[in-house]
N, C-alpha and C positions, 0 to 999 in steps of 0.2 A: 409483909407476911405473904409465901406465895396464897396462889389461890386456893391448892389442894386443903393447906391447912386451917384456911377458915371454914371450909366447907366442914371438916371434919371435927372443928371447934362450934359449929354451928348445928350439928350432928350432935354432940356429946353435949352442949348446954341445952338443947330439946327435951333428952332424955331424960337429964337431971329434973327439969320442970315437968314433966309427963311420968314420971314413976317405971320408965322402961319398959311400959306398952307400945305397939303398933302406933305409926304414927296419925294419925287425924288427917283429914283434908288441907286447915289449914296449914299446919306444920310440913307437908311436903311441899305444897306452895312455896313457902319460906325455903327452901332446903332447892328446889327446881331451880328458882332463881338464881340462885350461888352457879348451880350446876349448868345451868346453860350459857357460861361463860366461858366451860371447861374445853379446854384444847387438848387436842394429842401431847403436845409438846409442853404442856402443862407436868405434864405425867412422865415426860422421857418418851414418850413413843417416836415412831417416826412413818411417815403414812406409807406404805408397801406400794411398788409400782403395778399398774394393772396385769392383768394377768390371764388368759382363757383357764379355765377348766380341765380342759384334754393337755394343757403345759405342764399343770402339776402332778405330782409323785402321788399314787394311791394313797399312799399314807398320808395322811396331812390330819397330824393332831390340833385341837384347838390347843391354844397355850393359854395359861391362867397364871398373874399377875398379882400375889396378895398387897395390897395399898397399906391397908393397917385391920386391926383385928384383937374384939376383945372380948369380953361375954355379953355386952349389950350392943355391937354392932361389928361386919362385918365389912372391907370396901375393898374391890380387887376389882382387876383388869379383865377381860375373857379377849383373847384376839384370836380370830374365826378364820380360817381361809375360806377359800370360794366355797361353795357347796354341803360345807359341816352343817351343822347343827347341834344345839345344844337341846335334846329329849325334853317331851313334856313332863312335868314335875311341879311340886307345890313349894309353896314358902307358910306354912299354917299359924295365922295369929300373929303373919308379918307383913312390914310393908318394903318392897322393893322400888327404889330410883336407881331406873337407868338409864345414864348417858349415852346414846351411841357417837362416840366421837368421830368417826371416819367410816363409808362406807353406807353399806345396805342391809336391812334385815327385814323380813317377812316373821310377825309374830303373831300367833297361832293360840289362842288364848279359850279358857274353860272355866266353869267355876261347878261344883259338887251341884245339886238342887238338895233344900232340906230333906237331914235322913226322912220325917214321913213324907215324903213326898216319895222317894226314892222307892219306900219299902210300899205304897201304894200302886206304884205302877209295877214294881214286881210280884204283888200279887194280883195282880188284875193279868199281867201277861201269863202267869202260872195256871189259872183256873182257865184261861183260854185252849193254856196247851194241856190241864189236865182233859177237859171235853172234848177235845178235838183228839186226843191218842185212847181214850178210852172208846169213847165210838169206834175204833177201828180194832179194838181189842188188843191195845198194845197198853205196856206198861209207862205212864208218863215219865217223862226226862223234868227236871229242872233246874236252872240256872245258877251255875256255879256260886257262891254265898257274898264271896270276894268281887263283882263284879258291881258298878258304881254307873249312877243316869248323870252327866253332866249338861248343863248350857254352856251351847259356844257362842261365846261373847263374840268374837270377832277373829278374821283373818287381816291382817294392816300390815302393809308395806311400808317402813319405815327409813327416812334417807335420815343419815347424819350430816351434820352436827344437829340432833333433836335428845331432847330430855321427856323421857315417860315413866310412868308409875303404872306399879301391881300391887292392892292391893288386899288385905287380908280377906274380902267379899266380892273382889271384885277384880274378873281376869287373874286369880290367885294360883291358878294350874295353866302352865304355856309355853310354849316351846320358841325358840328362837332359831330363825334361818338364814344363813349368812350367803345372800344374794350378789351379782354384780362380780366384776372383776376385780375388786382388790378386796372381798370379804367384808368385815368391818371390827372394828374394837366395841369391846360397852365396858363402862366403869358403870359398876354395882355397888349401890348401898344398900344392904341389910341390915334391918332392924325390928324386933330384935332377934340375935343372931338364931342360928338351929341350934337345939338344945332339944334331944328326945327326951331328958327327965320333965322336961316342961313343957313336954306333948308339942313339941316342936321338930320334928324329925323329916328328913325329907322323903316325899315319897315318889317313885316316877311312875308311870301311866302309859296306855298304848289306846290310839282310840281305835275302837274297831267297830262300827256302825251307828248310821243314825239310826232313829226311831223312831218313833209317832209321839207328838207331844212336842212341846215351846212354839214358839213363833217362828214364822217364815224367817226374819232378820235372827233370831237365836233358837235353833233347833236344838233339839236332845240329842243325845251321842249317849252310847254304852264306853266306860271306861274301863280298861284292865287294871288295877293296882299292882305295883312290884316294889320291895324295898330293895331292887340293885338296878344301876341301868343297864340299860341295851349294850350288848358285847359292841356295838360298834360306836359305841361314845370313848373316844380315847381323849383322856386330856393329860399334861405335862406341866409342870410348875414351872417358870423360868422368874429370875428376880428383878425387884423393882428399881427403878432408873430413876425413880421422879423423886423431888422435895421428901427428906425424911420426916418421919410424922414420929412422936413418940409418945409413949404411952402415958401421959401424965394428965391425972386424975382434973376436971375443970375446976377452975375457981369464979370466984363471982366476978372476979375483975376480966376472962374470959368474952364473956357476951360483950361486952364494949368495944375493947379490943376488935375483934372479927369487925365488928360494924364500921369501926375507923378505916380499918381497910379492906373491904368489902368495893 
């Protein structure tokens, strides 16, 4: 069995036993392992030769790879040239494994602070600016309603061939930057998939300031929310190369299988 298809048999018999919730700690564990075995060549890719920056054509869309794709999980390709970037954005009440199989990426990672938390520090900033413009006899201003206090988890530079997880609490808003001379690939497993009827919807983000509050290692940032992204995320579909995967439903005889050849 190639490798793609255990992982993806190993994927769908999780969800079966887990009721098609976000995956748990343990269960990405399980699922990592499969994954840090994954080659480019596994998948049909083939590693791009280096490249400078100033060589390539302004344009340079990312290209997006769908792998397989159903209502409970989602698994594609993203291939990055030098300098893209895939905008910060959420996966809400999911969990994300991803492979970087070739290359470099700097990922840029946030997560919400609870709403009272949030709606606490905006009314403590608010009664500062209402005192402070009333003393001066001006009419106070206040902060747009849409506007969100995140922790940034971290900035991490990451070399492939490595396997990381974002999870639904944790590093769940982040943005990925495709460093180095030849870019990098990630294969994505989402789960479970985006679904806005099931308040699963993506949303993208722009950070625009820190602020007083978190720790020195995770400081607060003010978030903009937008449901479209940044006019300069281009991306293009191109089709899949690797192991066909087909859509059929697991069976119990499944979970053995993968582990036989695993």
């Amino acid at each position: 069995m190639p490798l793609i298809q255990t992982i993806q048999q190993a994927v769908l018999q999780t969800i079966k036993r887990n009721g098609g919730r976000a995956f748990n700690m343990a269960e990405v564990v399980e699922i990592k392992e499969l994954c840090d075995r994954l080659l480019p060549s596994d998948l049909g890719l083939e590693v791009p030769r280096p490249v400078s920056v100033d060589q390539l054509p302004r344009f340079r869309p990312i290209r997006y790879i769908e792998v397989y794709e159903d209502t409970d999980i989602s698994m594609g390709i993203f291939v990055m040239p030098p300098g893209t970037s895939i905008p910060l954005h959420n996966h809400p009440q999911m969990t994300v494994i991803s492979r970087v199989l070739y290359g470099s990426m700097q990922v840029n990672a946030f997560d919400l602070v609870a709403p009272e938390i949030d709606e606490e520090f905006w009314r403590r900033k608010e009664e500062r600016i209402r005192n402070a413009e009333l003393k001066h006899n001006r009419f106070p201003r206040f902060r747009p309603r849409h506007l969100k206090v995140a922790v940034r988890r971290n900035t991490e530079l990451v070399h492939g061939p490595t396997t990381i997880e974002l999870l639904p609490d944790r590093c769940n808003i982040h943005e990925f930057v495709a460093v180095g001379d030849v870019g990098c690939a990630i294969f994505d497993i989402l789960t479970p998939g985006y679904n806005p009827l099931a308040g699963r919807d993506c949303t993208y983000y722009r950070a625009l300031l820190q602020v007083e509050g978190g720790t020195e290692d995770e400081p607060w940032h003010v978030l903009e929310p937008s449901n479209l992204p940044p006019s300069s995320f281009v991306s293009v579909d191109l089709p899949y190369h690797g192991p066909a995967l087909t859509h059929v439903p697991v069976d119990d005889s499944s979970e053995g299988q993968s582990a036989e050849h695993s």
